[in-house]
VEXTIDO-487858 format. One line per field, with one value per residue (C-alpha): residue number from 0; residue in three letters; x, y negated, z negated. Coordinates in pm, 1 decimal, always signed. Layout:
VEXTIDO-487858
num <- [NUM, ...]
residuo <- [ALA, ...]
u <- [X, ...]
v <- [Y, ...]
w <- [Z, ...]
end
This chain:
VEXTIDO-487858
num <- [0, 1, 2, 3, 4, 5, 6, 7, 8, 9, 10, 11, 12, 13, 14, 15, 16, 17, 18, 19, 20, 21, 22, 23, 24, 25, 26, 27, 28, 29, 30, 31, 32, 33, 34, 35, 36, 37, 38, 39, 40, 41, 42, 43, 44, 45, 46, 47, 48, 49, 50, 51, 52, 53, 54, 55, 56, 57, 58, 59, 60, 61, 62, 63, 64, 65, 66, 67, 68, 69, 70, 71, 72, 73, 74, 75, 76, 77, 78, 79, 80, 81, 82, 83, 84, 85, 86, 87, 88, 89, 90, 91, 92, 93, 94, 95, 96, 97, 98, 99, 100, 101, 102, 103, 104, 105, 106, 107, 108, 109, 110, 111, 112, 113, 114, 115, 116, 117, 118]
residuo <- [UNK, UNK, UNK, UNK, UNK, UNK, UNK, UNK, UNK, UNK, UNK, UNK, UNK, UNK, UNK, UNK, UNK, UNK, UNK, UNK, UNK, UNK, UNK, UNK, UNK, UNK, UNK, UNK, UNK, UNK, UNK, UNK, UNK, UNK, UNK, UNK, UNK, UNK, UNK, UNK, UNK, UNK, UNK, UNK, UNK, UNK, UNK, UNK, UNK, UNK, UNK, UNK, UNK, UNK, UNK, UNK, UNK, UNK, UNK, UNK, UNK, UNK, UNK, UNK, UNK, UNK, UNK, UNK, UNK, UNK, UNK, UNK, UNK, UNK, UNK, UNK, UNK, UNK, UNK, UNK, UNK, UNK, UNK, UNK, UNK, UNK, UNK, UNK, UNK, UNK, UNK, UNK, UNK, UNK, UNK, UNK, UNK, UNK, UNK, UNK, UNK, UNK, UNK, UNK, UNK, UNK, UNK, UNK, UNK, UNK, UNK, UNK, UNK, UNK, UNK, UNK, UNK, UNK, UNK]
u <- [+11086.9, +11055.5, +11031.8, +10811.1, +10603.4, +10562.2, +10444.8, +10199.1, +9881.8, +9675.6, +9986.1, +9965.5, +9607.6, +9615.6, +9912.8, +9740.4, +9447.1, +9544.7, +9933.5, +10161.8, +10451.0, +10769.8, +11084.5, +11390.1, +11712.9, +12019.8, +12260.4, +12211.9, +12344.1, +12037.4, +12011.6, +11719.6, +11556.1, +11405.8, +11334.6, +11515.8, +11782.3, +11957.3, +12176.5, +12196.4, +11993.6, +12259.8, +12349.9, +12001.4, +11912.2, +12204.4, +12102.1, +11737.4, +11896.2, +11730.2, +12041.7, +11922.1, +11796.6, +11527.7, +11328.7, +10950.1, +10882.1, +10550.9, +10580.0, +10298.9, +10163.6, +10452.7, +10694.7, +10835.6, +10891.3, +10521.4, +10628.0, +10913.6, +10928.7, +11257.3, +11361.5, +11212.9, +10802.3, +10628.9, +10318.5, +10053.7, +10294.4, +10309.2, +9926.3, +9905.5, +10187.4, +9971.2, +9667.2, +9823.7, +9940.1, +9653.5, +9447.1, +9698.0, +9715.0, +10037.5, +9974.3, +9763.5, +10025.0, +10291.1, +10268.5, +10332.1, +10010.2, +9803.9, +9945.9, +9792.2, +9510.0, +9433.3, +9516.9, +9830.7, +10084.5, +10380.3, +10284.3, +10251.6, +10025.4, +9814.7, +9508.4, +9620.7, +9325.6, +9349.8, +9457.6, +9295.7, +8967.9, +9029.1, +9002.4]
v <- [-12703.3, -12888.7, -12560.1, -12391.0, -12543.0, -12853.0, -12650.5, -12471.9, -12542.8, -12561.6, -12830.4, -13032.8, -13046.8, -13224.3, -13431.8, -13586.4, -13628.2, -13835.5, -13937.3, -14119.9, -13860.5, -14049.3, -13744.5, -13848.2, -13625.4, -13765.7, -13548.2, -13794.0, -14119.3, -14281.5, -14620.7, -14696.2, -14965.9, -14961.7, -15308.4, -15507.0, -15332.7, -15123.1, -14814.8, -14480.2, -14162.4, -14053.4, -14411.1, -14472.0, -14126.5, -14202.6, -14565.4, -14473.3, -14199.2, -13917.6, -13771.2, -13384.8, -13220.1, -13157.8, -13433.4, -13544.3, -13911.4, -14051.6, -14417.3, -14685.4, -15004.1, -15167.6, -14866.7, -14854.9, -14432.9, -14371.6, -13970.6, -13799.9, -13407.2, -13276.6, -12902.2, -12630.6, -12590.3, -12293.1, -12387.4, -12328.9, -12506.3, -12801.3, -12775.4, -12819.1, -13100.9, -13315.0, -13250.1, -13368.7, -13674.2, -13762.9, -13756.5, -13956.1, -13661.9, -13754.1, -14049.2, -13836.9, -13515.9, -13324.4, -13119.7, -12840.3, -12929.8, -12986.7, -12640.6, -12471.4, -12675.1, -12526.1, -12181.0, -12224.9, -11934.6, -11776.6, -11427.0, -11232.4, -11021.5, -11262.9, -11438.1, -11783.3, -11987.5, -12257.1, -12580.0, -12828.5, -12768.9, -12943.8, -13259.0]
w <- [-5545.3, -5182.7, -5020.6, -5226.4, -5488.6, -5301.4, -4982.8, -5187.1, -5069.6, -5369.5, -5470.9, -5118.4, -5128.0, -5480.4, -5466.5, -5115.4, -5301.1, -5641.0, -5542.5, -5296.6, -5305.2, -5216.4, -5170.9, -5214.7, -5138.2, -5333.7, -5166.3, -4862.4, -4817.4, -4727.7, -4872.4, -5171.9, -5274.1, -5602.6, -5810.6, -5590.6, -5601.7, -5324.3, -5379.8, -5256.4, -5365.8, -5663.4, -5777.8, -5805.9, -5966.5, -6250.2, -6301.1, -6389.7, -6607.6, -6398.5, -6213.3, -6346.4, -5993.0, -5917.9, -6113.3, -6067.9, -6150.7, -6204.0, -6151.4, -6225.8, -5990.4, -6138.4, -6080.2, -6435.2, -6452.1, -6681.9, -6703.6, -6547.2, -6538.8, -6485.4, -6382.3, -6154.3, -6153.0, -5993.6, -5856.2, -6147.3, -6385.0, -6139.3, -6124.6, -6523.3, -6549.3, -6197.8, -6406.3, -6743.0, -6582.4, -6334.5, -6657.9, -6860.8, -7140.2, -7143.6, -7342.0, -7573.7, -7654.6, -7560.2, -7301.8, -7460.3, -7668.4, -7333.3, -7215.8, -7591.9, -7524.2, -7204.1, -7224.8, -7069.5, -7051.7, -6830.8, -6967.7, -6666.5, -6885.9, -6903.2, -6643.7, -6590.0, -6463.5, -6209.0, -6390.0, -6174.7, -6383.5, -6702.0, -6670.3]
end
């Protein structure tokens, strides 16, 4: 995902716009603190219960994980989830149900629309 949906720039632009991004590589040994707490990238990724690679964790003010999306994202689907979140839809429904809602779909067949505009 670091390589390419991250360096997307339709992605870049909007993560620098509405998030601190904070990247994390648990294959190194670099020391982490989270909470007080200090531990290295895959103690800390198993401790939070989020040791499933690559994983996208939307913390709050208080970092307490608020939405966590775990697996590979192509760009436009990492559009839609940024959007769902930024929004908070995620309180509201699924996001499978945000994705109906919006006209979401991976059919190539089909004209996916930029995501960014429902908000």
């Amino acid at each position: 995902m670091q390589e390419f949906t991250l360096e997307d720039d339709n992605v870049a632009e909007y993560l620098q716009e509405h998030y601190e991004v904070i990247h994390i590589n648990v294959s190194l040994k670099d020391s982490i603190t989270y909470k007080g707490s200090k531990s290295g990238g895959i103690c800390l990724a198993k401790k939070i219960g989020y040791d499933f690679y690559p994983s996208v964790l939307f913390l709050d003010k208080d970092l307490n994980i608020e939405y966590a999306s775990v697996g590979y994202k192509d760009e436009l689907e990492f559009l839609v989830i940024l959007n769902y979140h930024k929004n908070n839809f995620h309180k509201k429904m699924s996001l499978n149900e945000y994705k109906e809602s919006i006209g979401f779909t991976k059919d190539l067949e089909a004209q996916i629309q930029d995501p960014r505009k429902y908000r």
